[in-house]
C-alpha positions as a printed Julia matrix, in Angstrom:
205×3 Matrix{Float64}:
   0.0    0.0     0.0
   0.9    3.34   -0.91
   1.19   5.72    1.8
   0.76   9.54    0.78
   1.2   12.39    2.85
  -0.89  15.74    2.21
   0.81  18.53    3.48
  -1.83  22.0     3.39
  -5.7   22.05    3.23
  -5.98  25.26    1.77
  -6.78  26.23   -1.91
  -4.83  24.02   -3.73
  -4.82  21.09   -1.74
  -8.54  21.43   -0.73
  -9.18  20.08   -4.3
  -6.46  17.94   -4.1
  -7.93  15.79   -1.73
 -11.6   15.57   -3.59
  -9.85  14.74   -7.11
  -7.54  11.65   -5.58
 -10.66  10.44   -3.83
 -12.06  10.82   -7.58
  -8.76   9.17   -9.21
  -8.54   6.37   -7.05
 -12.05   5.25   -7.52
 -11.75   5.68  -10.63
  -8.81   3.58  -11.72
  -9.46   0.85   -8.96
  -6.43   1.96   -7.03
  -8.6    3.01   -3.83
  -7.37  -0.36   -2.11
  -3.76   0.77   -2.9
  -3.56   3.71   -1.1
  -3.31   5.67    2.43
  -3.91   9.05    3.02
  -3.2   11.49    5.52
  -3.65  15.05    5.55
  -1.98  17.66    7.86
  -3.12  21.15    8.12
  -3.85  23.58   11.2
  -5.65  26.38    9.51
  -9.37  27.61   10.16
 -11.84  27.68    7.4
 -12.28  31.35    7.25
 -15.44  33.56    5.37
 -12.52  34.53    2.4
 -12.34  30.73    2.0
 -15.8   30.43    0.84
 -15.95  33.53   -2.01
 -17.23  31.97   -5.36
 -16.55  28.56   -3.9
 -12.91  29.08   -4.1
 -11.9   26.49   -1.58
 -13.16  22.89   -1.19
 -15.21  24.08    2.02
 -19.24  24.41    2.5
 -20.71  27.0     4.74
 -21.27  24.64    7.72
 -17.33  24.49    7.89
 -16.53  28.09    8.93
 -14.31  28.77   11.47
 -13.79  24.65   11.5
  -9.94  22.81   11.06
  -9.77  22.54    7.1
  -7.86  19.09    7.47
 -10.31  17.64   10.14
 -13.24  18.66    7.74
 -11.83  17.68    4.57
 -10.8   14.07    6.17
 -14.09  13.59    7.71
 -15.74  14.26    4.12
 -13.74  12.21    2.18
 -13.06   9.32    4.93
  -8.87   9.96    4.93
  -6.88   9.88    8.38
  -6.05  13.56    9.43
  -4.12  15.54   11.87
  -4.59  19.01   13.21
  -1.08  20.3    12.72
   1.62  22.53   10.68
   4.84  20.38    9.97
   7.88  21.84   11.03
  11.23  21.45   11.49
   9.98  19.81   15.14
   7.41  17.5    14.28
   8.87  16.54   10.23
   9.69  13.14   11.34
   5.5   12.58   11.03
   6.2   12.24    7.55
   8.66   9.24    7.5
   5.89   6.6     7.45
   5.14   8.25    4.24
   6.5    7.1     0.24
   4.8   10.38   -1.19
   4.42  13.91   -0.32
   1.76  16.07   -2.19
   2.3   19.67   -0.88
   0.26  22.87   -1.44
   1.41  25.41    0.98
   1.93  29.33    1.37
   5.33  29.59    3.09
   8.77  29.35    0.72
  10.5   28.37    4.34
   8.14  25.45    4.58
   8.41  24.61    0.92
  12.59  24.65    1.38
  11.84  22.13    4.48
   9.74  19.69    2.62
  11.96  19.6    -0.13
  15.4   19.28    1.78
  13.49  16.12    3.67
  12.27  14.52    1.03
  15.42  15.11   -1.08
  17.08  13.0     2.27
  14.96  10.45    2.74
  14.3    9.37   -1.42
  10.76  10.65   -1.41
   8.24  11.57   -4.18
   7.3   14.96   -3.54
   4.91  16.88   -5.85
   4.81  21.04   -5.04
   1.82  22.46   -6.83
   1.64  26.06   -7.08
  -1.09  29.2    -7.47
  -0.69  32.96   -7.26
  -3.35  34.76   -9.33
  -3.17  33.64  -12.48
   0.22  31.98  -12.6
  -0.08  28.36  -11.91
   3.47  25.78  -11.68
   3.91  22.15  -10.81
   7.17  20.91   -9.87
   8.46  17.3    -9.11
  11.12  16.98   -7.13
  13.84  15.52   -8.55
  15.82  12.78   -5.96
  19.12  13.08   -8.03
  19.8   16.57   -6.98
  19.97  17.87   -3.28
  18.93  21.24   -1.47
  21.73  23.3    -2.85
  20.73  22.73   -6.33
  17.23  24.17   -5.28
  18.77  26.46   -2.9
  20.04  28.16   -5.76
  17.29  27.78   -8.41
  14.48  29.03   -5.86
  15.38  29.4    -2.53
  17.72  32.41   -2.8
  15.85  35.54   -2.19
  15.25  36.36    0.97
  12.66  38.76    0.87
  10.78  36.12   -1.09
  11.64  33.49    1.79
   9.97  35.75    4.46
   6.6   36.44    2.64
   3.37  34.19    3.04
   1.48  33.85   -0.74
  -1.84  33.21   -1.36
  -4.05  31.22   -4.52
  -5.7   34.44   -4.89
  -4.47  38.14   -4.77
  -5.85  40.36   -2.21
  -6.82  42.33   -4.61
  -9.09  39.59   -6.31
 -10.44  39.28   -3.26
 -11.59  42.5    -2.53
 -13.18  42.82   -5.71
 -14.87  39.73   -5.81
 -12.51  38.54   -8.93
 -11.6   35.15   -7.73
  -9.34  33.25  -10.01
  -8.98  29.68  -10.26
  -5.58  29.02  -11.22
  -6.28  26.96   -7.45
  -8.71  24.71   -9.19
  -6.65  24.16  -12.51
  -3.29  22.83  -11.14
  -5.07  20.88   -8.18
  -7.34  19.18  -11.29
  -4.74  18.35  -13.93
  -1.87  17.59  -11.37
  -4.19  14.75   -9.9
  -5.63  13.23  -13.17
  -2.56  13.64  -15.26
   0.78  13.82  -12.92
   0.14  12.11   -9.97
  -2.25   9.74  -11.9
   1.28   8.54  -14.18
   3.01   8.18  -10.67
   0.77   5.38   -9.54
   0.67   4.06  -12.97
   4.93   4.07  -12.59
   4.56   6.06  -15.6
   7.96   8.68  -16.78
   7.12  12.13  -16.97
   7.89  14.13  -20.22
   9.0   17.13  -17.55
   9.25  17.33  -13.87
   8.23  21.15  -13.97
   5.91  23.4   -15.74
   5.02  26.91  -15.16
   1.99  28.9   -17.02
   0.55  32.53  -16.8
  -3.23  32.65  -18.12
C-alpha cells in the first residue's frame, strides 16, 4: 500500500484531496492507497468567495484538514509540519504539498530530497499556476540556488488568490486548474509508474 502524505488544506490542496478520492475510484487503485492530511488552519469567510476552496458553509471557522478528512473518509491531523514535528512524515513514500510559506516549501523539499521521497509542489498565485516534481538526483543546494535564494521572497506568506481579487470579488482559479490536472494527469502517471515528459511546468493565463 501506498502511503501519501498531504501537506496544506488550503486552496490548492482542498481540491487535491476531492480529485484523488475521484482518481482512485476511478482507476481501482482506492485499495492501494493511504492518506493522511496535515493542516492547522481555520476555514475562514474569504475561503468560501465563489466557492474558491473545497469548504461548505457549515465548515466556517472549523480545522480545514479535520473537515476535509471527515468528508472524504482519509486519516487527518490538526497540525503545521515543522522542522519539530517533520519526522511525522517518514511513514510516508509520497508527499503532495500545497502550501503558502517558501521556508516550509525549502523544508519539505530538503526532507524529502534525504529520505528518497516523491514529492509533488503544486503552485497558485493569481493567475500563474506551476507544478514541480522533485527531482531525488539533486539535493537542497541545487534548489537552494534555483528558488530558494531571495530572501525577501523566503519571508513572505502567498496566497491562490491576490488580495486584490479578493476585494473585488474577482476570484481566479488558477487553485482549481493545477489541483485538477496535477491529480488526473501527474500524480495519476506516478501510480501508474509512468515517466514524466518534464518534472516542472510553469503557465501565466
Amino acid at each position: 500500500m501506498k502511503k501519501i502524505a498531504v501537506v496544506g488544506c488550503g486552496g490548492i490542496n482542498s481540491w487535491v484531496v476531492k480529485h484523488l478520492k475521484d482518481v482512485t475510484e476511478e482507476f481501482d487503485k482506492n485499495e492501494m492507497v493511504y492518506i493522511k492530511l496535515f493542516d492547522k488552519d481555520l476555514v475562514e469567510e474569504k475561503n468560501l468567495l465563489r466557492s474558491n476552496q473545497n469548504f461548505q458553509i457549515e465548515d466556517l471557522m472549523q480545522e480545514k484538514a479535520e473537515m476535509l478528512g471527515k468528508r472524504y473518509n482519509y486519516d487527518y491531523e490538526c497540525t503545521w509540519i515543522t522542522e519539530d514535528n517533520i519526522d511525522k512524515l517518514e511513514p510516508f513514500d509520497d508527499i503532495i504539498i500545497g502550501v503558502d510559506s517558501h521556508k516550509v516549501r525549502r523544508l519539505l523539499y530538503k526532507y524529502a530530497l534525504e529520505n528518497k521521497k516523491y514529492l509533488l509542489d503544486m503552485r497558485a498565485q493569481g493567475t500563474q499556476i506551476g507544478y514541480f516534481v522533485l527531482d531525488n538526483t539533486k539535493d537542497i543546494k541545487y534548489y537552494d540556488e534555483k528558488y530558494f535564494n531571495n530572501s525577501k521572497i523566503m519571508e513572505r506568506k502567498g496566497s491562490c488568490q491576490l488580495t486584490k481579487d479578493i476585494e473585488n470579488d474577482h476570484i481566479e482559479n488558477g487553485n482549481k486548474i493545477i489541483a485538477f490536472m496535477c491529480i488526473y494527469g501527474i500524480y495519476l502517471k506516478h501510480l501508474r509508474g509512468e515517466t514524466l515528459s518534464t518534472n516542472e511546468w510553469k503557465f501565466i493565463y
